[in-house]
N, C-alpha and C positions, 0 to 999 in steps of 0.2 A: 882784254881777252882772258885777263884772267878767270874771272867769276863767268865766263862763260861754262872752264871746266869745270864749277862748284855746280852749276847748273844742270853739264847734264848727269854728273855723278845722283844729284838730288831726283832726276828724272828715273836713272834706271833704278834707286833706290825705291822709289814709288811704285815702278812700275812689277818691280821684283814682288814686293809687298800686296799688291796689290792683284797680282796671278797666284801666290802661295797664301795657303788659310796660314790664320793668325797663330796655330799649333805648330805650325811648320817651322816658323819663326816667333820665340816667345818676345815678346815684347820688352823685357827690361835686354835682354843681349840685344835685341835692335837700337835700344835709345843709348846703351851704356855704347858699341860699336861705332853712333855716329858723334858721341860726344868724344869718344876718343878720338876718330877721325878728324872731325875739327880743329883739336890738339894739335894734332898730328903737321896738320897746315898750318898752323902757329910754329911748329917747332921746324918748319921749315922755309918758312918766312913770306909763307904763301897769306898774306895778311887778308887783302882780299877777301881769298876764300874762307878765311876765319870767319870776316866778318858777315858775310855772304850767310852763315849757318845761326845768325843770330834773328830771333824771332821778329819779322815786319811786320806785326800784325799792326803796328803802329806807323804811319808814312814816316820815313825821314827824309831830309835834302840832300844834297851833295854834301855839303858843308857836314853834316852827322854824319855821314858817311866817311869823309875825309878824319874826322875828326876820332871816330872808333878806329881807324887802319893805323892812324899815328899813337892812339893808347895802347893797339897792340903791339908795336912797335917798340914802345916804352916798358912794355914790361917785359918784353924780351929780352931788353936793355939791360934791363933791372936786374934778372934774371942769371945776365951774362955779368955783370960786375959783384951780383952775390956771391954766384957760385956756378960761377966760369959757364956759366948754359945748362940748357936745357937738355940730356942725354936722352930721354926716353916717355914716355908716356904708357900708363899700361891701366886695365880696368880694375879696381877694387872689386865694388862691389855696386848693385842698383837697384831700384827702388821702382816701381811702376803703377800711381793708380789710374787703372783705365776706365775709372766713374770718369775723372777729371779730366783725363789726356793729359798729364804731367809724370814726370820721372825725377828723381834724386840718383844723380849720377858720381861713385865716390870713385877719380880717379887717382890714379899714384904718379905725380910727376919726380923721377931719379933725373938728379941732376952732375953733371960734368967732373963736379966736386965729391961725388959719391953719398951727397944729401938727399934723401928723400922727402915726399910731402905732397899729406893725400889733398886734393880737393874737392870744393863739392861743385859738381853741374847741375844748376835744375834747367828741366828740357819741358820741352810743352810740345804736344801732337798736332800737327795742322795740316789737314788735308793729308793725311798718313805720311807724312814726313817730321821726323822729331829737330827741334828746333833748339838753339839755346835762348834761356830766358834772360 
């Protein structure tokens, strides 16, 4: 039931997008918004839904499936024995070309420890929903 709620998040995300013109909403604060968001269900353990925002334009099985939710997993872990968790997620800055439908997403993850460390999201547009690649 989890990724049912990443589901309909993704739905009214669409559907918002897709009743408002493209000025209304500029496109890199939509891609940099849902790569934070994603984050965001990373940092709260909503793994699932993490991996729920990762780009299927490619089939996976269950077994990929299982198999991404335990690597997020892992580097939460990681995360949490570096430097004590994950405190925050916030957006840097993003990148949008909308020849391609891709985005370079720099977010800032602050962590527990009082560490910072930006990273990079690249997002891909699919069906007016930005995806992670």
């Amino acid at each position: 039931m989890k990724g049912c709620a990443a589901v309909w998040l993704f739905l009214a995300v669409a559907l918002l997008a897709a009743c408002a013109s493209r000025e209304d909403f500029p496109q890199e604060d939509v891609a940099a918004n849902t790569a934070r968001l994603y984050y965001q269900y990373l940092i709260e353990g909503k793994y699932d839904d993490f991996v729920a925002g990762m780009d299927r334009h490619i089939e996976r099985s269950q077994n990929d499936e299982r198999q991404l939710v335990e690597n997020a997993k892992l580097y939460v872990k990681r995360q949490q024995d570096q430097h004590q968790g994950i405190k925050s997620v916030s957006i840097n800055s993003s990148e949008v070309d909308s020849a391609q439908h891709t985005a370079m997403v720099f977010l800032l993850m602050e962590f527990v420890d009082n560490n910072k460390e930006q990273i990079l999201v690249p997002m891909v547009e699919r069906d007016s929903l930005w995806l992670m690649r």
